[in-house]
Backbone and ligand atoms as CSV (ligand in chain L), in Angstrom:
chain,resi,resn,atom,element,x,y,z
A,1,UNK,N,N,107.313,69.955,76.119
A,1,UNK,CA,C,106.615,70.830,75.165
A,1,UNK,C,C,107.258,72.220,75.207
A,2,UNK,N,N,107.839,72.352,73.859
A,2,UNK,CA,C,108.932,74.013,74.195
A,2,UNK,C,C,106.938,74.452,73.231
A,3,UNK,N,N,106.492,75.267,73.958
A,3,UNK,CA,C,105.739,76.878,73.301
A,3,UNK,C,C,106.226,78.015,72.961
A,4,UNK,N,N,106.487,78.584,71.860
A,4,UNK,CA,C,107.348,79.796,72.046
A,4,UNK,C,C,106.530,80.871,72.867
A,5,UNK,N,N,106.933,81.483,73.289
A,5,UNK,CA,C,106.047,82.966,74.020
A,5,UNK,C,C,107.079,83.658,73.794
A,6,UNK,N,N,106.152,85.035,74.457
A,6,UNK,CA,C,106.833,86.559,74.487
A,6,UNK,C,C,106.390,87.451,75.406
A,7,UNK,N,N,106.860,88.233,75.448
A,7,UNK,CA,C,106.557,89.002,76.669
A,7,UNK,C,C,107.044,90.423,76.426
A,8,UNK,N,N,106.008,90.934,77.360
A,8,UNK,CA,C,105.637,92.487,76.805
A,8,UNK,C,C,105.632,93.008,78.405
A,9,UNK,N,N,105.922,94.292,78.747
A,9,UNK,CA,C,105.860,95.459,79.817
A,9,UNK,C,C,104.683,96.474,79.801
A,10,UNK,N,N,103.677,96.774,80.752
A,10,UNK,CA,C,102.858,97.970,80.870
A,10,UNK,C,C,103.949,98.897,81.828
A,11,UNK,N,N,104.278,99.760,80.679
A,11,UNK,CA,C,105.147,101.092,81.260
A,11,UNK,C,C,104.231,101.631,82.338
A,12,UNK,N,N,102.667,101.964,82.038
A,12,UNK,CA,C,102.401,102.563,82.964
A,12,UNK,C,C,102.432,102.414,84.380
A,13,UNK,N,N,102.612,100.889,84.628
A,13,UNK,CA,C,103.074,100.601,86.376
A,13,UNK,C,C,104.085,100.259,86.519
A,14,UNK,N,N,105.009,100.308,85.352
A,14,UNK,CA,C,106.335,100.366,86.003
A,14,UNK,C,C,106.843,101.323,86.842
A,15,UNK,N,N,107.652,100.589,87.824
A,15,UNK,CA,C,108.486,101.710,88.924
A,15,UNK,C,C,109.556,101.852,88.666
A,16,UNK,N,N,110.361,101.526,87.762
A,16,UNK,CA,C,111.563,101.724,87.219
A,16,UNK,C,C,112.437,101.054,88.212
A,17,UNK,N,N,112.375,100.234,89.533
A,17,UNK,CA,C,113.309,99.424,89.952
A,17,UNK,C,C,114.439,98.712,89.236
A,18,UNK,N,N,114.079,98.412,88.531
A,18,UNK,CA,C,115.276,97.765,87.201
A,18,UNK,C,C,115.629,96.097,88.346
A,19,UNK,N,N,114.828,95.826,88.735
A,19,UNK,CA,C,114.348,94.535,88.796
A,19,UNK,C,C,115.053,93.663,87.961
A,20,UNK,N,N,113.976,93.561,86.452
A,20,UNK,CA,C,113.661,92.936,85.628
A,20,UNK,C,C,114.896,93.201,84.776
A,21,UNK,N,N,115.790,94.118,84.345
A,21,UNK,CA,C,117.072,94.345,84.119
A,21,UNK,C,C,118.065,93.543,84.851
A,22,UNK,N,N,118.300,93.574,85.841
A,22,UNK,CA,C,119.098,92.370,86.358
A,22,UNK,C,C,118.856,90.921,86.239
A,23,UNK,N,N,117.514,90.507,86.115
A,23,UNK,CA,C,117.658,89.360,85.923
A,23,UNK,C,C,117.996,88.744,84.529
A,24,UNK,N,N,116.872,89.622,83.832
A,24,UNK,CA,C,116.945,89.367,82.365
A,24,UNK,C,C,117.249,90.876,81.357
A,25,UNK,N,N,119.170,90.790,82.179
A,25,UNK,CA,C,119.187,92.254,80.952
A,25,UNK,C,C,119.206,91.804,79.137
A,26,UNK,N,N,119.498,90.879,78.860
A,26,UNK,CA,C,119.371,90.111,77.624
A,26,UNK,C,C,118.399,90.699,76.816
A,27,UNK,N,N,116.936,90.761,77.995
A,27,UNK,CA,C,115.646,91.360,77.265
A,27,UNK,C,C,114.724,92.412,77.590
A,28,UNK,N,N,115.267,92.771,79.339
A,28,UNK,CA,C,114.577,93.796,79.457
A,28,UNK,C,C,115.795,95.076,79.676
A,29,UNK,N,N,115.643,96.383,79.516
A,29,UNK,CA,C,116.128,97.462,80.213
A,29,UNK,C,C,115.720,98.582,80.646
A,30,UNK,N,N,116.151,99.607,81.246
A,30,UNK,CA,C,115.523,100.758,81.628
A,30,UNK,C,C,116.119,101.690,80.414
A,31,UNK,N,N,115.006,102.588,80.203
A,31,UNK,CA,C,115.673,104.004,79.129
A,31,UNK,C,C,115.651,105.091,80.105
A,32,UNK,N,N,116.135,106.122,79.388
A,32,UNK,CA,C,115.977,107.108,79.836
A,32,UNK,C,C,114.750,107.492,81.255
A,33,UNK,N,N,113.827,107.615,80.309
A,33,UNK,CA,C,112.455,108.011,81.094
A,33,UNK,C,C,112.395,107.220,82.479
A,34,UNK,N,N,113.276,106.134,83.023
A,34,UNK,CA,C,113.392,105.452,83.982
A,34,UNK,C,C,112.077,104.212,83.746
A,35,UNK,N,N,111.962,103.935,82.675
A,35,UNK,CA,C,111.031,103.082,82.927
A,35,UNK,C,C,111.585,101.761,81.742
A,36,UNK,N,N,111.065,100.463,81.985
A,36,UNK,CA,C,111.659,99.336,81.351
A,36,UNK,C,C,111.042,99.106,80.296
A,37,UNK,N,N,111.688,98.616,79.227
A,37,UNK,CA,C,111.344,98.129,78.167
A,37,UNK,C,C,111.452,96.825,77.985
A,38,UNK,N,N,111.176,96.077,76.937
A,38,UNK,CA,C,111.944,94.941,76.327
A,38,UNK,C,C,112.441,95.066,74.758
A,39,UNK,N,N,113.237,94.611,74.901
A,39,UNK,CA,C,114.744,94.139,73.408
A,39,UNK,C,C,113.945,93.710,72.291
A,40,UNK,N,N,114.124,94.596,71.371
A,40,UNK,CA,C,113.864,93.450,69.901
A,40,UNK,C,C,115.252,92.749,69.522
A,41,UNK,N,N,115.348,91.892,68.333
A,41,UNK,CA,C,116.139,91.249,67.706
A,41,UNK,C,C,117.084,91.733,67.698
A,42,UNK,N,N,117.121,93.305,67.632
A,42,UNK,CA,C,118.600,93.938,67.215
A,42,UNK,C,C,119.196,94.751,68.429
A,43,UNK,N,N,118.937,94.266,69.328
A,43,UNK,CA,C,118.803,95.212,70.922
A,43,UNK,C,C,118.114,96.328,71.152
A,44,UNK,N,N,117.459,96.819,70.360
A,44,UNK,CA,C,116.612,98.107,70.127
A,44,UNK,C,C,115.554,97.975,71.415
A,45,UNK,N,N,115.592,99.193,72.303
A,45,UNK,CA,C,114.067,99.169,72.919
A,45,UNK,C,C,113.092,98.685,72.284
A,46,UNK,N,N,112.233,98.331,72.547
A,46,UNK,CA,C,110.223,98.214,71.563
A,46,UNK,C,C,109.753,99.424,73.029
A,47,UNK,N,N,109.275,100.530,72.207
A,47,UNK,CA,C,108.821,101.929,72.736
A,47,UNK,C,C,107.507,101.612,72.468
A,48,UNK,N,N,106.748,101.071,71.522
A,48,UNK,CA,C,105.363,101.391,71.421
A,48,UNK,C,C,104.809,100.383,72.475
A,49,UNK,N,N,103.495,100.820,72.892
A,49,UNK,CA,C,102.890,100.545,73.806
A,49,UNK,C,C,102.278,98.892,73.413
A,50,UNK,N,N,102.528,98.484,74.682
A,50,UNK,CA,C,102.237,96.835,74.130
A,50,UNK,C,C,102.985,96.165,73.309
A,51,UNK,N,N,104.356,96.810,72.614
A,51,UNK,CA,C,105.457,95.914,72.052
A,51,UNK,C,C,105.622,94.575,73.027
A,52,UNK,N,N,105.647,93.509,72.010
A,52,UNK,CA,C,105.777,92.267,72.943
A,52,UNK,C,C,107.278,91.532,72.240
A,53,UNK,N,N,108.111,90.969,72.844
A,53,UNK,CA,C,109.567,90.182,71.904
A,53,UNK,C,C,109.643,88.597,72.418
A,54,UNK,N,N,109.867,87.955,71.655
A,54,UNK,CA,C,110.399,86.508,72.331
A,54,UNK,C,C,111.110,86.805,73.220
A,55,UNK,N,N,110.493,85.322,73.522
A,55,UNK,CA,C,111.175,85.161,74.938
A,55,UNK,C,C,112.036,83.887,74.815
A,56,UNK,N,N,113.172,83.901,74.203
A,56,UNK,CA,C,114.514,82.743,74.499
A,56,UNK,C,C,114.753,81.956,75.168
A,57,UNK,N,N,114.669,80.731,74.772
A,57,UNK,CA,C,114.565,79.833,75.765
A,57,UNK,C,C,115.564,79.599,76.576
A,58,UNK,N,N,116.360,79.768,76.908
A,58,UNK,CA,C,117.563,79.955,78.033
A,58,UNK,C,C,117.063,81.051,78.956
A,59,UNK,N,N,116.620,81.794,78.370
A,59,UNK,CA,C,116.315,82.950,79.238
A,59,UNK,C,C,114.653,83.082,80.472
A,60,UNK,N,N,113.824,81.939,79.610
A,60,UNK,CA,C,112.705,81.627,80.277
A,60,UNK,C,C,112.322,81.960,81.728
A,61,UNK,N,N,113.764,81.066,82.653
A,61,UNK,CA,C,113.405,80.943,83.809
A,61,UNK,C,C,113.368,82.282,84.603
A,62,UNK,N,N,115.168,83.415,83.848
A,62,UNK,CA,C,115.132,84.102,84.039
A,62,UNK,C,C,113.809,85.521,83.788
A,63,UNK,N,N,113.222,85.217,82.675
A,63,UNK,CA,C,111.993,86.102,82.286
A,63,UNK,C,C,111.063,85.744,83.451
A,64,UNK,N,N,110.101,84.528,83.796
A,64,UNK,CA,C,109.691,84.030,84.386
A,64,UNK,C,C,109.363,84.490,85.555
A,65,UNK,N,N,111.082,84.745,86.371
A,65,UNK,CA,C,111.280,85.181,87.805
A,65,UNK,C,C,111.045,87.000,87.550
A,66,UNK,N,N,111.239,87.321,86.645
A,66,UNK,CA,C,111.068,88.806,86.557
A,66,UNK,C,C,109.658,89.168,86.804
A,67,UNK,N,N,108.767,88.357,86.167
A,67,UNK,CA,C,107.238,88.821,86.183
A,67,UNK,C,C,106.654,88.164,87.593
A,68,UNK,N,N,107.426,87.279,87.983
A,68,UNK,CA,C,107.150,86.742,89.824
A,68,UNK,C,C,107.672,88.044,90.401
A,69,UNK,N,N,109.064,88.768,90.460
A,69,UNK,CA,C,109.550,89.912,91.164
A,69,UNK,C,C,108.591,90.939,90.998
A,70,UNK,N,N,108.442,91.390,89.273
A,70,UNK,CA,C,107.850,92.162,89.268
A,70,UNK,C,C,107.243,93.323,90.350
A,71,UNK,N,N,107.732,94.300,91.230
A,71,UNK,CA,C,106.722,95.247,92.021
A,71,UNK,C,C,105.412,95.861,91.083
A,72,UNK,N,N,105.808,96.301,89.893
A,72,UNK,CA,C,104.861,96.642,89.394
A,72,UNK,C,C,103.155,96.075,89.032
A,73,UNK,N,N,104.104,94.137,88.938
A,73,UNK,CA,C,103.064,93.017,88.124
A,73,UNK,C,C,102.351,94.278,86.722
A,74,UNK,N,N,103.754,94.555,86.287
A,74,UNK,CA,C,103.633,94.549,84.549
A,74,UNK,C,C,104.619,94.066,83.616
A,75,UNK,N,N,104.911,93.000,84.245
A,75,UNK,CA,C,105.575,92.018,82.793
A,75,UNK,C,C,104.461,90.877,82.639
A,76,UNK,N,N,104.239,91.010,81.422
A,76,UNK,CA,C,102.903,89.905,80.710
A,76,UNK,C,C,103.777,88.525,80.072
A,77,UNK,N,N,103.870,87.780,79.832
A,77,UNK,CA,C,104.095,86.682,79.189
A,77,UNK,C,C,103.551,86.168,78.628
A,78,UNK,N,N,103.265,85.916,77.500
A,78,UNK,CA,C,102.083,84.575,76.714
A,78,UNK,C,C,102.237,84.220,75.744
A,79,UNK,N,N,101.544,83.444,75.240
A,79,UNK,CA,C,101.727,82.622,74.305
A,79,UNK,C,C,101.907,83.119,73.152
A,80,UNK,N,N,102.914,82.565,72.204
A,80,UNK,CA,C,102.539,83.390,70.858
A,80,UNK,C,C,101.322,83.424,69.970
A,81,UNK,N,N,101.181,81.509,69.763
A,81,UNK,CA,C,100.425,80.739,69.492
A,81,UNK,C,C,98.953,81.336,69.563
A,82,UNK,N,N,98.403,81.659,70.847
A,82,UNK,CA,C,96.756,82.218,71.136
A,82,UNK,C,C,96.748,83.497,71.959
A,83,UNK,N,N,98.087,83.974,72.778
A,83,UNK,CA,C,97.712,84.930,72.689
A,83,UNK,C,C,97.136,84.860,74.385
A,84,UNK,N,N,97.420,83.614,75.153
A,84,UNK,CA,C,96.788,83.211,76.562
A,84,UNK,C,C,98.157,83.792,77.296
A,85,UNK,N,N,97.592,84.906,78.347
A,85,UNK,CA,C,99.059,84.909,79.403
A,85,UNK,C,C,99.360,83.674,80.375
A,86,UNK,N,N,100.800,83.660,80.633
A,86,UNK,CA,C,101.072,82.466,81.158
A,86,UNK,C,C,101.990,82.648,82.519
A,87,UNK,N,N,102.340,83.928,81.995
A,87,UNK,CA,C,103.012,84.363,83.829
A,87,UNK,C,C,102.844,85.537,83.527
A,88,UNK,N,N,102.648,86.151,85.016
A,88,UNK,CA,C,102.269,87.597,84.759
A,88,UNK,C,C,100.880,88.198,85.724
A,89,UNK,N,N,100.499,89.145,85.833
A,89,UNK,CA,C,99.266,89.739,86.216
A,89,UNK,C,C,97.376,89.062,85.768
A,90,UNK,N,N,97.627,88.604,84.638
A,90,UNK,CA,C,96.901,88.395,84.196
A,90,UNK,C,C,96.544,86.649,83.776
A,91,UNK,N,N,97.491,86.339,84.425
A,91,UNK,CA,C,97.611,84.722,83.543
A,91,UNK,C,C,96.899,83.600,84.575
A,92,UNK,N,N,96.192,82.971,84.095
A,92,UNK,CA,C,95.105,82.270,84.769
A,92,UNK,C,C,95.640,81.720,86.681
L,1,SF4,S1,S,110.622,94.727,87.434
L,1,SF4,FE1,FE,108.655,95.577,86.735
L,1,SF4,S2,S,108.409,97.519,87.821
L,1,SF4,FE2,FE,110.562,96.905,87.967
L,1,SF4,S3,S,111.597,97.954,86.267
L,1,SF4,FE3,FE,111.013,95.898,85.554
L,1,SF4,S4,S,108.983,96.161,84.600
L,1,SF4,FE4,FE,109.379,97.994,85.854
């Protein structure tokens, strides 16, 4: 069963480790402000709060392990579909 999901960052507990940049620079990076974002379609940061982007399926396992590393436990993952987190801080 492929689900598409996506996954989104709470800047506010990020520690700017850049973690989540090494595993998955594809989709996440650090800006300026030292804190991580994730990639839209066109490599663009998503700056607004709660921007969420697919999550590529090649890249899954790598996304996956980011929100397991996570120090912060603020990478969210979930479903597109409903909207249920599925890895992450919050996911059952
Ligand atoms: S792994 Fe988490 S705390 Fe570290 S830079 Fe990425 S989002 Fe921020």
């Amino acid at each position: 069963m492929n689900e598409a999901l996506e996954v989104w960052i709470d800047q506010g507990l990020c520690t700017g480790d850049g973690i989540c940049a090494q595993y998955a620079p594809e989709v996440f990076e650090l800006d300026i402000d030292g804190l991580a974002y994730v990639k839209g379609a066109d490599d663009e940061l998503l700056q607004e709060p709660g921007a969420a982007t697919p999550v590529p399926l090649p890249l899954l396992t790598d996304v996956i392990d980011s929100a397991k590393e996570c120090p912060g436990d603020c990478i969210h993952v979930r479903r597109v579909a409903d909207g249920v987190e599925v890895y992450g801080p919050d996911a059952g």
